[in-house]
Structure formats: C-alpha cells, structure tokens
N, C-alpha and C positions, 0 to 999 in steps of 0.2 A: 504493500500500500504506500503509494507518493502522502506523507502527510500535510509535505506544501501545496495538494492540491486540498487541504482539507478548509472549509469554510468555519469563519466563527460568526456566529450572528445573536442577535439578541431571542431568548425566548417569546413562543409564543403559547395560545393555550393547546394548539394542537399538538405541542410537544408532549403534550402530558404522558402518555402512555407508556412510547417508549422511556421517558423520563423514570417512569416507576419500573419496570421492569429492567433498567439499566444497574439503581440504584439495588435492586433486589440482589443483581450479582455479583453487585460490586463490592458490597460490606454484609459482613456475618452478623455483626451488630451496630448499636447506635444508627440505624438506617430512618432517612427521612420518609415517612408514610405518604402514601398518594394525597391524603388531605392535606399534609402540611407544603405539598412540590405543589397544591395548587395553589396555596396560599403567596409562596413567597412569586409563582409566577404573576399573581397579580397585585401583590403588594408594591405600594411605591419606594418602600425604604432598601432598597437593594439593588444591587447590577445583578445579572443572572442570563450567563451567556451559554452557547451550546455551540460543541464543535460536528458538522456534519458535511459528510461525505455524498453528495446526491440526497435522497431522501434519509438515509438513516444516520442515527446519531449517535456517536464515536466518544462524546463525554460532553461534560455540563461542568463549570463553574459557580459559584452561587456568592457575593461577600454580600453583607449587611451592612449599610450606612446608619451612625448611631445620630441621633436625634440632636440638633443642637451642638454639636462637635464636629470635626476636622477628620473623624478616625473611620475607619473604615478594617470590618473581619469579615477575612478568608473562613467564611460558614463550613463549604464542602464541597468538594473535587474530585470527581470522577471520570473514571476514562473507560474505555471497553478492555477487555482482554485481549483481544485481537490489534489493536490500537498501541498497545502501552510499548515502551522502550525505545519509542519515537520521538521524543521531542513534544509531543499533544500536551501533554501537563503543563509543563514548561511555558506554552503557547495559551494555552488557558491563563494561567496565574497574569502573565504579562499583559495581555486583552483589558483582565478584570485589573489589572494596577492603573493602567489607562481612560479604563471606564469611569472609577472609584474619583480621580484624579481628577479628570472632566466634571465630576459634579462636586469640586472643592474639596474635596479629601486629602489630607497631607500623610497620614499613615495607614498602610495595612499591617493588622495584627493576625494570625492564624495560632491555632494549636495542634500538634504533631504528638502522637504515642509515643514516649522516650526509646522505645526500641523500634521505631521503624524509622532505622538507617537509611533504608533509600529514599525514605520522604523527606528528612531531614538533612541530604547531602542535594537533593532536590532543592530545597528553598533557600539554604546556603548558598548556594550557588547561584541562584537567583539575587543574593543580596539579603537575604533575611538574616537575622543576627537573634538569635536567643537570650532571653533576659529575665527568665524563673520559669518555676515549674507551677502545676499545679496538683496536687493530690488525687488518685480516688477520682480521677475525672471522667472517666469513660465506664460505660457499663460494666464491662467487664475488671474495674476496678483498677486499669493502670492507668500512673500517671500520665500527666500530658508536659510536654514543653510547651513554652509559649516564643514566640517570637514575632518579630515586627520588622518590615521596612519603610523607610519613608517614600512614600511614591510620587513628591511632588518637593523637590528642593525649593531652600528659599536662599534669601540673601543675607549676612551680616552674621555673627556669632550671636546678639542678644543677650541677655542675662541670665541666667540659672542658677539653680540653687540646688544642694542637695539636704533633699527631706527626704527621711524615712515618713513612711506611710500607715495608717491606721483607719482603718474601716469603723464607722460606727458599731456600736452594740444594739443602741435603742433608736425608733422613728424621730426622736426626739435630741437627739445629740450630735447634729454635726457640728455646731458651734463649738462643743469640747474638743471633738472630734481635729476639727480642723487648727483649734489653737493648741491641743499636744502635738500635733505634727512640728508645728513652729516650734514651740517649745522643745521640742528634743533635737530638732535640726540646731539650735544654737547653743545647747548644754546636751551632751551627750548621755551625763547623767540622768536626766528625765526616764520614766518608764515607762512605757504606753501600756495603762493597763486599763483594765472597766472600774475599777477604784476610782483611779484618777478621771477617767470618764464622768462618770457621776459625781465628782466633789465638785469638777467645774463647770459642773452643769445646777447643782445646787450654788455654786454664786452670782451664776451668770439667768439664771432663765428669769422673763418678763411674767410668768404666772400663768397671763392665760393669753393664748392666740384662736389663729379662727375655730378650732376643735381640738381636743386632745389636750397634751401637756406642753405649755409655754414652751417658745425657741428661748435664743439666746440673746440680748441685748448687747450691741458691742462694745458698749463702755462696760459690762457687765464682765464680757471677756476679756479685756484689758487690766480690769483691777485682778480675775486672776491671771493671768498672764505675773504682771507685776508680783503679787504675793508669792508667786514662787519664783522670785530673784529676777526677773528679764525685767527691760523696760518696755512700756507700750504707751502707745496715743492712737485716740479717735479722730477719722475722720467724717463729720455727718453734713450732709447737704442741705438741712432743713433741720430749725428748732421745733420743740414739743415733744410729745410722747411721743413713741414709733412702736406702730403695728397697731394701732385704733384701731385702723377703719373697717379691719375684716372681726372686729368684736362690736356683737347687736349688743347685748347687756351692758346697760347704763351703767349698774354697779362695778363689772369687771374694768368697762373702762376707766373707771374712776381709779381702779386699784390698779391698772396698768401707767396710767399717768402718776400716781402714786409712786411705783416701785424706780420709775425713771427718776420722779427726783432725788428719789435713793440714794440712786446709783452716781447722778450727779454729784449730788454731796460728798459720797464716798471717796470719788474721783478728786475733787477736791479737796482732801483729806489726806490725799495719798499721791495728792502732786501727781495724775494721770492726766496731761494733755487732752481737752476735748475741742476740737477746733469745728465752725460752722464753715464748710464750705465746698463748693463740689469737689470732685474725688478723679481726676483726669487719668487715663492710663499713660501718660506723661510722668504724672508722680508716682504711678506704680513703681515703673522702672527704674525711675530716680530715687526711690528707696530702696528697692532690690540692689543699685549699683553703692547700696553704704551698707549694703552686708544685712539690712532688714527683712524680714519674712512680712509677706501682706497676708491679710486673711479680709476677702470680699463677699457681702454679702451679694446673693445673684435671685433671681425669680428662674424656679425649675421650668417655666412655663414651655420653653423650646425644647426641654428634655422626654418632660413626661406631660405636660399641659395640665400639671396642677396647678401653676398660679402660685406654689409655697416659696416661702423664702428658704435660701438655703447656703451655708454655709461653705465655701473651699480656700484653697489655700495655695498661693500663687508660686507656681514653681519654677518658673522659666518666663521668659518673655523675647519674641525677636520683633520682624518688620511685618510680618505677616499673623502672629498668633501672638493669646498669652494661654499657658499651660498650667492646667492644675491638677494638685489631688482633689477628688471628689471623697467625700468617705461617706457620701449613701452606698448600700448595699448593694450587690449585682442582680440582676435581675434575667428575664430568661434569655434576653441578647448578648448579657456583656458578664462577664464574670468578675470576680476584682479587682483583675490586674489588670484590666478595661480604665481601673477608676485612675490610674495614676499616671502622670505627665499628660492630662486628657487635652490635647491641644483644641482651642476653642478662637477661631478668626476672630481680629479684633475687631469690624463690625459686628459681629455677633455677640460677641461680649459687650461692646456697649448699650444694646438693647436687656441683654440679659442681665445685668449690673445696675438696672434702673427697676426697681422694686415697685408694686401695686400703682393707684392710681395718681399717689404722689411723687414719685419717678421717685421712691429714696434711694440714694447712692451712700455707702457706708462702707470702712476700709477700718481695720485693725492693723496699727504697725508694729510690729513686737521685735525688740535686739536685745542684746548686750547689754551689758550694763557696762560704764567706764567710771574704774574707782568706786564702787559700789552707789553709784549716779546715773539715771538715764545717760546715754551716748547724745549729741547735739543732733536733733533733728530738726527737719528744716522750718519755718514759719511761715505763713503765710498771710 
C-alpha cells in the first residue's frame, strides 16, 4: 500500500460504522463505544480527522480542545492493521497538530501506556517530551505517561516561574489552593497539605457566596499568605464588598459586607497593602519579573459556563499567553496534569479576569520577605 496516496480528511457522520468497527480491532480495552464516536463526531470541541484510502478507512485521529485554554489532547489514535508500520500514525498526529493549531491551540498533550515503547518512540520523535506519569490510569490498571508538545511556537522567553502544584480537596478551596502553590514556590518549606488547605481557607473565606460554602476574599488570602512569613498586597479595581451581587439574602449581604470590613481592618493591622485600582497584565509581568507569585481571581465562565469565580495562580507569562495552575479538579476531559502551566491567550484572559456584572478584577501579590519586611513593591 503507497500510504502517500492515503487521504486525511475531516470526519463525517457516514464514517461512523466503519469508525466503530475499526476501533473494535484496534484496542482490547479502554475502547471508544459507537455512542461516544458519534458524539465526538459531532461535537464542536474537537479536531477529528480520518485517514482513507478510496472509500475505506485506514485510521482516525480524534484531540479535544479544552474550553477557555490554549491546550489541546491527543484523545485517540488508530490505524488498521494492514496500515501500521507506515508512517499513517505519524501523519495523523501531525494533520491533528495542525488542525488543533489553526483553531488557536498552542499545546498538545496525549497519554501513552508506560510500556508501549513503540508508541512512545512514536511521539518522541515527533517532538513530544514527557513530563509525569499518571497512576492506575487505564482499565487494565497501568500507568500512563503523559506528554506534551507545543504545536504552535511563539516569540520572546517571557516570564516563568517554578511552582509546584496542588489540586484542591474541596469545591470550595481554590483560593487556599492557589495561595499554597505560591507559598511553597517561595519557601520551600511550606507543605501542601489538606490541613493547610482548610486553615486558609478558615481565614480567608467571605461566609457566604451565591450557594454553598463562601470563596475566598483576596485580602482574606493575603493576611494568610502574610501570617505564614511571605509578604502580600491586594490589588482591587472597585471599593465595597465583593461578591454581593450573586447573594439574594439581605441578611447574608449585610454579613458579607461585614466580614470585608474585617478583613480591611485586619489588613491594616498587619501593614497588608490594599490598593484601589485596575489590575493590567502589564503588572502581572512586572511582578513576576521581581520574583513575585500572582494569584488572579478569573470567572470559570469560558471553562465550564458557570459564571463562578475562581481562583489560579500565574505561572508563566510570554507575548502571546499567560499560564496557570488551575487547582479545580479534573474532570472527564482533562485529568490533572491538564490543570498545570494551563496556557490561557491573553485576550482571553482578559475577559476571563473581569468577574460578574461589575467587571471585578482582583490580583494577590505574594514574595519574600526582605529583612523580615515586605520586599518594595511597586505603587501606584
């Protein structure tokens, strides 16, 4: 078989058939079911190419574009038997690098069985670079490596930072979540544990938001931040309470507006900078470049179309992206090494960085301490 006569083209629904019967021969397990091949064929969140030969079809590609991000995973890849040892895989991956790319994708991520050598001498070679494992990941109980290439270079070095990463525990703690990240990227001593999760989430949370248990107010994360040795300052684009508007109860907001001035006083009490003023990704960078960790409040709206606020932690920034740990949990697309260095197009972060109906913008700067004294940060 000439495999450079083989075509790749975008699915369609008539593939379906063969599509199921391909996948049936191709994996013993973890196999994608005819309702789920029809699903991602007409879902929008995805590239999903087929390589064929005249009418019949030689293999399929499939990656998932994640909501709201830059990233883009290598889902599943198939080729025929009669097909394989040609180059078709190879040719697939590179289509779907291209495709992913074309619709603003700057990374593909996949995962590989740690013992299948050929598959992983396969995306090696392609450029893929391995960067953890994951346990217990496949039916049959073996690990997975993970790996990632970037499929769309950009320009300049930009800023980065190295944090270790921590997944929340509870719906309710990314704000801890994202200020232990910071806090142990700058004292290595720090421990990221569910203790420490819930201590500073018991000093930071506002009581009550639109359902469930209070997020985190960011002067709230700052005094702790502070309490355990770093320095921090608020940046907020708007005085008053923050997170009203999504509380009906008169009462609650009264004790919401309450616990802020709290937190104010506290701040004041404890020499924690709270500045009124927008929050640019200008000054992100210009704090990432004096060695400070940000922690941005962002609306999941683009991720999941909840509309919640939600906590991350800025790890990188170039000309084209700013990068974070996310520490929501993974969910049935992304696992949770999905969640970290998540590159996020700086239009899109600026939408995503402007919270509810009053566009809040809100930034947590956490460093060092010099001489047992906040480090000089800037003024505005």
């Amino acid at each position: 078989m000439d495999v450079a006569r083989v075509d790749i083209r975008e699915v369609v629904a008539a593939d379906l058939h063969e599509l199921s019967e391909l996948e049936q021969r191709s994996f013993a397990s973890d196999r994608l079911s005819r309702r789920r091949l029809r699903h991602w064929i007409g879902a929008p969140n995805r590239a999903f190419l087929v390589a064929v030969s005249g009418s019949r079809i030689l293999g399929y590609g499939l990656a998932l574009l994640h909501r709201g991000t830059r990233l883009a995973r290598l889902y599943s890849l198939a080729v025929a038997q009669n097909a394989r040892g040609q180059g078709l895989g190879a040719r697939l991956i590179l289509a779907l690098e291209e495709a992913v790319a074309q619709r603003g994708r700057l990374h593909m991520r996949l995962e590989v069985a740690e013992d299948n050598q050929a598959a992983i001498a396969l995306y090696t070679g392609l450029g893929y670079v391995g960067f953890g494992s994951y346990q217990d990941y496949y039916e049959d109980h073996q690990a997975a490596l993970r790996m990632q290439k970037r499929v769309r270079h950009l320009s300049g070095t930009g800023q980065t930072q190295a944090v270790p990463f921590y997944q929340q525990t509870m719906d309710f703690t990314c704000g801890p979540a994202a200020t232990m990240m910071a806090m142990a990227a700058l004292d290595p001593g720090v421990k990221l544990t569910q203790a420490l999760e819930l201590d500073i989430w018991r000093q930071a949370t506002t009581v009550f938001m639109t359902s469930g248990h209070g997020g985190c107010h960011p002067v709230g994360l700052a005094l702790a931040a502070q309490q355990h040795g770093l320095a921090a300052r608020v940046y907020i684009n708007r005085t008053g309470p923050l997170f009203v508007e999504g509380v009906r109860n008169e009462g609650k907001k009264a004790i919401v507006a309450l616990v802020h001035e709290q937190f104010l006083e506290k701040a004041r009490a404890m020499e924690v900078p709270v500045h009124y003023q927008e929050v640019s990704q200008a000054d992100i960078e210009h704090w990432m470049e004096q060695g400070a960790i940000v922690l941005v409040l962002i609306s999941t709206y683009r991720m999941d179309r909840r509309k919640a606020p939600h906590w991350v932690t800025v790890t990188a920034i170039d000309a084209q992206c700013l990068y974070v740990h996310d520490p929501d949990p993974p969910d049935d697309e992304r696992t949770a090494l999905d969640c970290r260095y998540v590159p996020i197009a700086r239009e899109d972060f600026a939408k995503m960085s402007a919270f509810g109906r009053d566009r809040l913008r809100t930034a947590v700067v956490i460093e060092k301490t010099c001489g047992g004294k906040a480090s000089a940060g800037p003024r505005f």
